[in-house]
GUROKE-528186 format. One record per residue: residue in one letter; y, z, x of N, C-alpha, C in turn. Coordinates in pm, whole numbers, plus 50000, padded with zeros to 5 digits. Example, Ala and Ser with C-alpha at 12.3 -4.5 7.8 and 13.67 -1.06 7.14 Angstrom:
BEGIN
R   residu    n_yy    n_zz    n_xx   ca_yy   ca_zz   ca_xx    c_yy    c_zz    c_xx
R        A   49431   50780   51319   49550   50780   51230   49670   50780   51320
R        S   49775   50708   51285   49894   50714   51367   50003   50787   51290
This chain:
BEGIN
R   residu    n_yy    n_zz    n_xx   ca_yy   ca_zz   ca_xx    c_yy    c_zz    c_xx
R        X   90065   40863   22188   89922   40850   22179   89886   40707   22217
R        X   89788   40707   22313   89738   40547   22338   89606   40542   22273
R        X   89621   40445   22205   89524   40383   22114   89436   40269   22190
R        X   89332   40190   22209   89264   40124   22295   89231   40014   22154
R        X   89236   39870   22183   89202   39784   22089   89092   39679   22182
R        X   88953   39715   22081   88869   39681   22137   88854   39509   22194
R        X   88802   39459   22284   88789   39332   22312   88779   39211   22211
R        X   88684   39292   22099   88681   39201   21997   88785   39153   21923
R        X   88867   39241   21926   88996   39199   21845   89151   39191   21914
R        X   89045   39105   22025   89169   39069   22125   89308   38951   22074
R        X   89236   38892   21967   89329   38744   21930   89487   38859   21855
R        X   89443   39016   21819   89538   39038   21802   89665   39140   21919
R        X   89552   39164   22023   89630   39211   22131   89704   39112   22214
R        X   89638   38990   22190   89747   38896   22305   89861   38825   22233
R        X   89896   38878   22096   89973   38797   22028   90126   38839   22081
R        X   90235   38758   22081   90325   38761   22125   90431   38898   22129
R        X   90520   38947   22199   90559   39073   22210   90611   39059   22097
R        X   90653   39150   22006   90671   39228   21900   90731   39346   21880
R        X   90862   39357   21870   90883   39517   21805   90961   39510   21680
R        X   90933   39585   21604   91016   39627   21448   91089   39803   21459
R        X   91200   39770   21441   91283   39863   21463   91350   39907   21318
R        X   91317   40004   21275   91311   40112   21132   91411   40190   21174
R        X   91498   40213   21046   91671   40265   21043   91642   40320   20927
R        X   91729   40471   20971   91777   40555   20791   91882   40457   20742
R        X   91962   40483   20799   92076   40410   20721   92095   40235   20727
R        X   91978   40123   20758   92002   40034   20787   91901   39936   20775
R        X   91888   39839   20778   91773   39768   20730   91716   39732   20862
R        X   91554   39715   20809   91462   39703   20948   91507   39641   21051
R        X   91485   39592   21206   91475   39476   21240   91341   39456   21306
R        X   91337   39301   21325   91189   39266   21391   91280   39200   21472
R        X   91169   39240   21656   91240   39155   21722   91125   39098   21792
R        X   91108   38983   21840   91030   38935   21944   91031   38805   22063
R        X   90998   38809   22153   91029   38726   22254   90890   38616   22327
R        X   90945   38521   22365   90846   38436   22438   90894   38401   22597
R        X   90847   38337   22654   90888   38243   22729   91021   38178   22759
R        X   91062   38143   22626   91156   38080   22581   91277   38102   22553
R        X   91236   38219   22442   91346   38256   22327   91300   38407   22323
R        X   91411   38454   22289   91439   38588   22202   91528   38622   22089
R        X   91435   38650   22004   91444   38654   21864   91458   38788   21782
R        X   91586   38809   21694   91604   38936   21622   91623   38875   21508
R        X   91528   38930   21407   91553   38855   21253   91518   39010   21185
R        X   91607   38978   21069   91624   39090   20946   91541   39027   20818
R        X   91478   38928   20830   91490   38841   20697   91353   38947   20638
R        X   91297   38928   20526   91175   39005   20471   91075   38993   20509
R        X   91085   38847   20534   90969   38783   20562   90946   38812   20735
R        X   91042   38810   20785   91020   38868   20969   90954   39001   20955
R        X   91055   39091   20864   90990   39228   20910   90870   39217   20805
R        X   90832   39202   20753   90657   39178   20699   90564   39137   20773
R        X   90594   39020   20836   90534   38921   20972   90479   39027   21052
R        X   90590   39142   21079   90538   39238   21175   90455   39336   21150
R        X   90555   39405   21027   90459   39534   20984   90322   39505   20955
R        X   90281   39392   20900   90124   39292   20894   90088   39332   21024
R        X   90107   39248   21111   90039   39263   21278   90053   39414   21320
R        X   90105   39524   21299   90082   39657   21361   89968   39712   21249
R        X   89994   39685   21101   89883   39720   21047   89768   39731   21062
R        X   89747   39548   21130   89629   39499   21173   89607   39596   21284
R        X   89702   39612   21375   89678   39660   21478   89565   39781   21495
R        X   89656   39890   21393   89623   40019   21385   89465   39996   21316
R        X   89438   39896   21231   89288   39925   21162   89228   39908   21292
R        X   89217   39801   21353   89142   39781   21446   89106   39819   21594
R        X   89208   39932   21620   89194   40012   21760   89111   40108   21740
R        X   89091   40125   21829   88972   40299   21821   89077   40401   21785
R        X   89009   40510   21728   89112   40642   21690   89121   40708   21832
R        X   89178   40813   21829   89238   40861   21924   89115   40904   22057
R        X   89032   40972   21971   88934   41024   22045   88817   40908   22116
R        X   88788   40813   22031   88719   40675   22072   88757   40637   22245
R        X   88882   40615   22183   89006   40584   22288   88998   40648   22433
R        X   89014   40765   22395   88960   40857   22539   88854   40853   22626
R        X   88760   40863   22508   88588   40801   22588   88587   40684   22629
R        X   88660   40602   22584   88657   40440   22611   88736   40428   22776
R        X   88840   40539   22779   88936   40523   22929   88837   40565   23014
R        X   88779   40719   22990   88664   40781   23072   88597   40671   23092
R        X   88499   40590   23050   88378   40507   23073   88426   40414   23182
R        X   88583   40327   23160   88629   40243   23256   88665   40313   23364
R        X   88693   40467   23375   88754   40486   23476   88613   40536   23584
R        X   88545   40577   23496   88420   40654   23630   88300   40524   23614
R        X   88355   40375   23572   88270   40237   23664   88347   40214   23744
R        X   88505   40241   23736   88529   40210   23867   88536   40280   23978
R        X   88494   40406   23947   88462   40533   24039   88338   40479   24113
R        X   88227   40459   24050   88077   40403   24083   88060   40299   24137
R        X   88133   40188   24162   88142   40083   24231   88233   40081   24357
R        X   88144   40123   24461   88175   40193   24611   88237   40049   24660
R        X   88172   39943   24673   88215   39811   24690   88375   39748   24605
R        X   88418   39804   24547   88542   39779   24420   88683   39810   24554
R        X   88750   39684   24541   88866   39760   24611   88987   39808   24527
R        X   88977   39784   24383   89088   39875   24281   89148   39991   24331
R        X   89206   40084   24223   89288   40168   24270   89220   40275   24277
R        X   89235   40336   24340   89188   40469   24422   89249   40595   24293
R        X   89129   40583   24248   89122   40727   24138   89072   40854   24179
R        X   89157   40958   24140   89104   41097   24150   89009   41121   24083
């Protein structure tokens, strides 16, 4: 399911890549990367760090259906703008 996170709450879409990786038999991991470095930490405080930021995530995206209307609206302005050289939508 793609979820759409509105503009307004962009300071949390551009935040650095992020994944937390959940195990039956094993303890979480959080992993994330920059520029720089790439980082896998187990500590509590990592995988909290994360599960926090997807939390955030999830309050603040549109639900599923939002989401849809929100792709429709971008996709048929760029249908309507004859002058647009973007990608050529069906």
């Amino acid at each position: 399911m793609l979820r759409i996170v509105p503009a307004e709450a962009k300071e949390l879409a551009v935040h650095t890549k992020c994944t937390l990786y959940e195990f039956e038999k094993a303890a979480p991991l959080a992993y994330t990367e920059t520029g720089v470095a790439k980082v896998f930490a187990q500590s509590d405080a990592a995988v909290e760090q994360s599960r926090r930021l997807f939390r955030r995530l999830q309050e603040a995206a549109l639900d599923a259906e939002q989401s849809k209307r929100k792709l429709m609206e971008y996709v048929s302005a760029l249908r309507k703008d004859a002058h647009d050289l973007g990608p050529d939508l069906a």
